[in-house]
VONUMI-375220 format. One record per residue (C-alpha): residue number from 1; residue in one letter; chain; x, y, z. Coordinates in steps of 0.05 Angstrom, whole numbers, plus 5000, padded with zeros to 4 digits. Example, Ala and Ser with C-alpha at 12.3 -4.5 7.8 and 13.67 -1.06 7.14 Angstrom:
// residues 2
num=1&residuo=A&cadena=A&xx=5246&yy=4910&zz=5156
num=2&residuo=S&cadena=A&xx=5273&yy=4979&zz=5143
//
This chain:
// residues 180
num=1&residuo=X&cadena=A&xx=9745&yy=1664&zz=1064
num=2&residuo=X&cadena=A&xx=9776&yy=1648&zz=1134
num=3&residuo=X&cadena=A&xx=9814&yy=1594&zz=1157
num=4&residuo=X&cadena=A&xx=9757&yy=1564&zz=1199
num=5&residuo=X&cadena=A&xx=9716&yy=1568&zz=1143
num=6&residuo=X&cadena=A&xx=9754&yy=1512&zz=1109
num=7&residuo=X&cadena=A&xx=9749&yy=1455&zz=1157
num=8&residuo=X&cadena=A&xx=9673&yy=1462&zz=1143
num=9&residuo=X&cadena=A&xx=9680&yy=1465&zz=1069
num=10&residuo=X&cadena=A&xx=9720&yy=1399&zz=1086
num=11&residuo=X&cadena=A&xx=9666&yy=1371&zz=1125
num=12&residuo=X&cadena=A&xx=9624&yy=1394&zz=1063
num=13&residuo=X&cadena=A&xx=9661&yy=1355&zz=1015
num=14&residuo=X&cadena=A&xx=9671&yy=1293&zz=1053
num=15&residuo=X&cadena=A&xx=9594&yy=1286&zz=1058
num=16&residuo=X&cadena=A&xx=9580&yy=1299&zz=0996
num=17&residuo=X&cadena=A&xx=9549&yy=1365&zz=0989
num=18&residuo=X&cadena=A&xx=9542&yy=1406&zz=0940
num=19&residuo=X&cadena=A&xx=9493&yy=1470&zz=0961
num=20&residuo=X&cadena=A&xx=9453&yy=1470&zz=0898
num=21&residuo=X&cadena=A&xx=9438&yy=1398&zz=0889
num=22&residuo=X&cadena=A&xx=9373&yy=1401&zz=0931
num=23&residuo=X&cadena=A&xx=9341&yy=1459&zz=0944
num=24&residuo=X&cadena=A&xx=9271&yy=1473&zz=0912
num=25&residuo=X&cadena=A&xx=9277&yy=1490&zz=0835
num=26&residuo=X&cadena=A&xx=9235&yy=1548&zz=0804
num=27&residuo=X&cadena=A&xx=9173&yy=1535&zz=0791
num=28&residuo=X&cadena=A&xx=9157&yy=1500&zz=0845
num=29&residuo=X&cadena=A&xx=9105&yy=1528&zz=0909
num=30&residuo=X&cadena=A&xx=9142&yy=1554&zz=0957
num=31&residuo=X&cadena=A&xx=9114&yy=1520&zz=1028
num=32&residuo=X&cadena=A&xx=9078&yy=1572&zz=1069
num=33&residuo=X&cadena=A&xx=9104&yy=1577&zz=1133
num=34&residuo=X&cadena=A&xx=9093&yy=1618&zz=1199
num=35&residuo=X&cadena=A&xx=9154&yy=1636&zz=1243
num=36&residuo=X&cadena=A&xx=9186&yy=1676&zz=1303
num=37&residuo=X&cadena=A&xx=9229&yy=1737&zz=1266
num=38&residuo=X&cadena=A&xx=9252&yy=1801&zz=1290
num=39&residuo=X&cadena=A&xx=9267&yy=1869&zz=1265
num=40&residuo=X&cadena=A&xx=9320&yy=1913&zz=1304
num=41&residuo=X&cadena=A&xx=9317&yy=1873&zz=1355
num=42&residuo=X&cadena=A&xx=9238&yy=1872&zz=1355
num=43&residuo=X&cadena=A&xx=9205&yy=1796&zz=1352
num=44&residuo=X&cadena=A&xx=9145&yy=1784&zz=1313
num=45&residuo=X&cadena=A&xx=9117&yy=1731&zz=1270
num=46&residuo=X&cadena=A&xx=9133&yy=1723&zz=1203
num=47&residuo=X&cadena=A&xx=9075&yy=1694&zz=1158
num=48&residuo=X&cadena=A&xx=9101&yy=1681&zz=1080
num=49&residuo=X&cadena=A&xx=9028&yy=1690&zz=1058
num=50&residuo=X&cadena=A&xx=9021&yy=1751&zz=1075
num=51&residuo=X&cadena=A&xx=9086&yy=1784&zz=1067
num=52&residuo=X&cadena=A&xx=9075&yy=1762&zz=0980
num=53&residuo=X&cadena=A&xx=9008&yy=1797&zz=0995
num=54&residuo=X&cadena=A&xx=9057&yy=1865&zz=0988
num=55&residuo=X&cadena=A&xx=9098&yy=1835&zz=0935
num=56&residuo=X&cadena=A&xx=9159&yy=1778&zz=0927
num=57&residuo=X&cadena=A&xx=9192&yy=1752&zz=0974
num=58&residuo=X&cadena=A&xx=9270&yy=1748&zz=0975
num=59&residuo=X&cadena=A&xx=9278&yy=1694&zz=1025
num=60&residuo=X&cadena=A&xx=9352&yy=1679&zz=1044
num=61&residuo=X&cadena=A&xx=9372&yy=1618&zz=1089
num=62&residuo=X&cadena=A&xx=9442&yy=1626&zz=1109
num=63&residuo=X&cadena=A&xx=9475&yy=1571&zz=1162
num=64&residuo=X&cadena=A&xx=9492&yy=1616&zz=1225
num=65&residuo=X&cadena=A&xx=9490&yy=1685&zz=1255
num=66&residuo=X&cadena=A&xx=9546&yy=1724&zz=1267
num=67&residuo=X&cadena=A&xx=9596&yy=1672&zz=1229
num=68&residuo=X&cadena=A&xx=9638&yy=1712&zz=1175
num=69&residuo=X&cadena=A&xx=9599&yy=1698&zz=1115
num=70&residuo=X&cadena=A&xx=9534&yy=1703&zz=1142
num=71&residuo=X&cadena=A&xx=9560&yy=1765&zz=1167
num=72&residuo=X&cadena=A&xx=9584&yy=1792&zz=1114
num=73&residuo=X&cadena=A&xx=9514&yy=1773&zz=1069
num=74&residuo=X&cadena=A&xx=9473&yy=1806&zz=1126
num=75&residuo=X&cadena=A&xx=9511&yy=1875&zz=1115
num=76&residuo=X&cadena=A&xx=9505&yy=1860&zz=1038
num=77&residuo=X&cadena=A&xx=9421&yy=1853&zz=1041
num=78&residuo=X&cadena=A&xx=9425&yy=1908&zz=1100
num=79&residuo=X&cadena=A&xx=9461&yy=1962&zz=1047
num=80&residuo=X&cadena=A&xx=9404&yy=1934&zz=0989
num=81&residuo=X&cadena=A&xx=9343&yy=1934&zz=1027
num=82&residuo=X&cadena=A&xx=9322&yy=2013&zz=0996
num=83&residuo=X&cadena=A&xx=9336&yy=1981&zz=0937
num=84&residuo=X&cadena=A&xx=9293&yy=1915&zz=0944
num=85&residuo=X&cadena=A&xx=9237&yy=1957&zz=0975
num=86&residuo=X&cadena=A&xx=9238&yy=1994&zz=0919
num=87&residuo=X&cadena=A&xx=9221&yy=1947&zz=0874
num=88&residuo=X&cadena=A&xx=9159&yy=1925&zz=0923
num=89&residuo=X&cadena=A&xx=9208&yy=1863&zz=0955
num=90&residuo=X&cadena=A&xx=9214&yy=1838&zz=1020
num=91&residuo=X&cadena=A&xx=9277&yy=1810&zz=1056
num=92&residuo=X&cadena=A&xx=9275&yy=1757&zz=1109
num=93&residuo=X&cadena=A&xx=9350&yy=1711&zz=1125
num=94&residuo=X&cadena=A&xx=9325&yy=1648&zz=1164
num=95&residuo=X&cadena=A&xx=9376&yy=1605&zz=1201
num=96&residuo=X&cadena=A&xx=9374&yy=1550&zz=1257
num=97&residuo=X&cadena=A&xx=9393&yy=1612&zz=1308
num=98&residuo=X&cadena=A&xx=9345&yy=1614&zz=1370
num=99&residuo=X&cadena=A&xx=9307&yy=1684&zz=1364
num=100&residuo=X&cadena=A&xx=9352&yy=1713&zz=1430
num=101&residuo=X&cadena=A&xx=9413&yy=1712&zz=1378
num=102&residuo=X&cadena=A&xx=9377&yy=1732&zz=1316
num=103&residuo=X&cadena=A&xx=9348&yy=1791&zz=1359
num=104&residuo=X&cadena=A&xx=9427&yy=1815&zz=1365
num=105&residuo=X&cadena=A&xx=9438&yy=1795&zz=1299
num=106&residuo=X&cadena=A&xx=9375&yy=1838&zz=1271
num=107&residuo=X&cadena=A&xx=9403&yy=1894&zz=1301
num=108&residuo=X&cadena=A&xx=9487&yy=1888&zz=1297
num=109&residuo=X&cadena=A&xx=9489&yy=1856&zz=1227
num=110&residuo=X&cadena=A&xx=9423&yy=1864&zz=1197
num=111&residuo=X&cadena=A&xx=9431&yy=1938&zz=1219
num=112&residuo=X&cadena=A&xx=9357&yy=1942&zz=1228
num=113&residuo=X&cadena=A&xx=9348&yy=1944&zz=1154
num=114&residuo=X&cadena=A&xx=9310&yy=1874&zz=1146
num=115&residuo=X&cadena=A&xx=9278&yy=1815&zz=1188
num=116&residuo=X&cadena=A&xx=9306&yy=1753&zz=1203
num=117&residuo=X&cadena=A&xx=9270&yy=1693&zz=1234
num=118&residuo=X&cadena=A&xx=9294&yy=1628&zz=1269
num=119&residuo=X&cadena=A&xx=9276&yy=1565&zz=1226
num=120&residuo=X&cadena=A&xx=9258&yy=1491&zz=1258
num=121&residuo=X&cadena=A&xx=9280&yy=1430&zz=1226
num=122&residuo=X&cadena=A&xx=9211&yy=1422&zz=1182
num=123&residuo=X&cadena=A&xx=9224&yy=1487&zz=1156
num=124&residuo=X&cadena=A&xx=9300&yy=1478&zz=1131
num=125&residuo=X&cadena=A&xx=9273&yy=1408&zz=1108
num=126&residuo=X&cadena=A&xx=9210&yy=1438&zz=1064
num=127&residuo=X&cadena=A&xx=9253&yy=1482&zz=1028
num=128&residuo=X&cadena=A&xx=9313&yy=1431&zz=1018
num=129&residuo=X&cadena=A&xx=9361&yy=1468&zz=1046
num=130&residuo=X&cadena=A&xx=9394&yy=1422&zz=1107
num=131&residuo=X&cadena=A&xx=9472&yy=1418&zz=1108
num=132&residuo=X&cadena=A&xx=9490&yy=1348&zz=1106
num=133&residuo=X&cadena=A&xx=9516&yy=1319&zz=1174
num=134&residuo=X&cadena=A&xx=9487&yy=1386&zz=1217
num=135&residuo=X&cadena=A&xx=9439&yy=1420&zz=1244
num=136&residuo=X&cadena=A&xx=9434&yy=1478&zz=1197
num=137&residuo=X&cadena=A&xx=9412&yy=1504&zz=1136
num=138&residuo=X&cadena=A&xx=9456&yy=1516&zz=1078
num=139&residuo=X&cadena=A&xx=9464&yy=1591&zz=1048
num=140&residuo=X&cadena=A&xx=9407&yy=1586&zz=0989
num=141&residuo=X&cadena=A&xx=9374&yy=1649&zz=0970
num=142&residuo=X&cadena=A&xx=9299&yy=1642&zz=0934
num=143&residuo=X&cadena=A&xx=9256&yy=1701&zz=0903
num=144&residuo=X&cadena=A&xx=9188&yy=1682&zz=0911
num=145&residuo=X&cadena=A&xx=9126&yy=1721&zz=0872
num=146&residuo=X&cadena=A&xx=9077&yy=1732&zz=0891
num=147&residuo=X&cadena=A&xx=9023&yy=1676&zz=0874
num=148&residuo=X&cadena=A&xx=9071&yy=1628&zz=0916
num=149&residuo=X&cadena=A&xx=9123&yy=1606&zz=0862
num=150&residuo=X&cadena=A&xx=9192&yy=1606&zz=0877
num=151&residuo=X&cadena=A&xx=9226&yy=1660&zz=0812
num=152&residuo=X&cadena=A&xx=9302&yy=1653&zz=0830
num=153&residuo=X&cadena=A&xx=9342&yy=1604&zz=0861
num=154&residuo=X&cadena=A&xx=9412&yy=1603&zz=0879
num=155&residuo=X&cadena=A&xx=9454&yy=1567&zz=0922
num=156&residuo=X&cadena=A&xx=9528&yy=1571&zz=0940
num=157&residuo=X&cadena=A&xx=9566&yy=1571&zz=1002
num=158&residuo=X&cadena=A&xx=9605&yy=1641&zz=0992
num=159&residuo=X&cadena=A&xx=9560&yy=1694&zz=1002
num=160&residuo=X&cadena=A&xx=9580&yy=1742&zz=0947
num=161&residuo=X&cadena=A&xx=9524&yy=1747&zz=0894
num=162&residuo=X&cadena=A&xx=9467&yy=1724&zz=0927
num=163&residuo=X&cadena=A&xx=9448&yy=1799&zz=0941
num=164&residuo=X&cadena=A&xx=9466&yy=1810&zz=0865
num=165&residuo=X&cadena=A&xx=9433&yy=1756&zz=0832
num=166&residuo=X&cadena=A&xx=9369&yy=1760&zz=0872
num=167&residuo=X&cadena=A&xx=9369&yy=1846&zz=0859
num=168&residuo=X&cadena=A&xx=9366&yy=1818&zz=0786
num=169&residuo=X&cadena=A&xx=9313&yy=1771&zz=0798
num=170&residuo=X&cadena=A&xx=9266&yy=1824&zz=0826
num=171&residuo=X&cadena=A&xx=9290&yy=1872&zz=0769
num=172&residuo=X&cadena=A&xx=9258&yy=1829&zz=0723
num=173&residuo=X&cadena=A&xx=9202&yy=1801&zz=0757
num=174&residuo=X&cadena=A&xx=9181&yy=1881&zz=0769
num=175&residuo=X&cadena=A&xx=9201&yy=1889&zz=0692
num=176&residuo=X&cadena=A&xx=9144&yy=1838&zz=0674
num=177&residuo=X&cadena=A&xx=9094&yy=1861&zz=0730
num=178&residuo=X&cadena=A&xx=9099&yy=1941&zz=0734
num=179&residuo=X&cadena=A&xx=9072&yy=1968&zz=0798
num=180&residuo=X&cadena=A&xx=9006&yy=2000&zz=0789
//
């Protein structure tokens, strides 16, 4: 973790967050939603619905582009994506970015490997995932099957193991559902 990374975790604290305490358990329907995304830099939009029409879902929200740990969990998903594709997943990250960032993002960080699409307020709010005291999301990765129900759920504020415990998600979700 860097340095600047601990007056936020400060900020965190003081306010009286702790990541996991609200986002949207398992079980629950994951809100559809339609949003601006890109891919390498391409923009496009991003419908839930029919992205579980080609399987789950790993949907990541993670508080800013090109900050260190968002950075470092976009070259984590980016090196897993064969991986998740293999199993029938697709990755999205959603932040607060405006889609001219997330574009360079998609393509620097992302290394053209998976989408990621600019969130509004309702959206960060309908999946519980609003830092306290700002205008972002917290760093809360879901697995979502396909019917619309969230699998996985997993919040923290350092990104190592998101990419690990929703691979293991999917693992078993696939397990249960083989591809025919």
């Amino acid at each position: 973790m860097t340095k600047a990374f601990f007056p936020f975790l400060a900020t965190l604290a003081l306010a009286g967050c702790s990541p996991s305490s609200a986002a949207l358990p398992v079980g629950a329907q994951a809100p559809d939603f339609t949003t601006q995304a890109t891919l390498a830099g391409k923009p496009f939009a991003f419908h839930l619905a029919d992205a579980l029409k080609k399987g789950p879902v790993v949907l990541y929200f993670y508080p800013a582009a090109f900050t260190s740990g968002c950075t470092v969990e976009a070259h984590d998903f980016a090196a897993a994506t064969d991986r998740f594709h293999a199993l029938g997943a697709t990755v999205i990250g959603v932040s607060r970015d405006p889609i001219a960032t997330l574009n360079r993002f998609s393509v620097t960080e992302c290394r053209n490997r998976f989408a990621v699409a600019s969130a509004d307020g309702k959206l960060v709010d309908a999946y519980h995932v609003k830092l306290p005291l700002l205008a972002k999301s917290n760093r809360t990765s879901f697995v979502i099957a396909p019917d619309g129900k969230i699998l996985f759920e997993y919040s923290a504020l350092d990104p190592a193991g998101h990419v690990d415990k929703t691979m293991a998600a999917v693992q078993q979700w696939r397990a249960q559902h083989p591809a025919g």
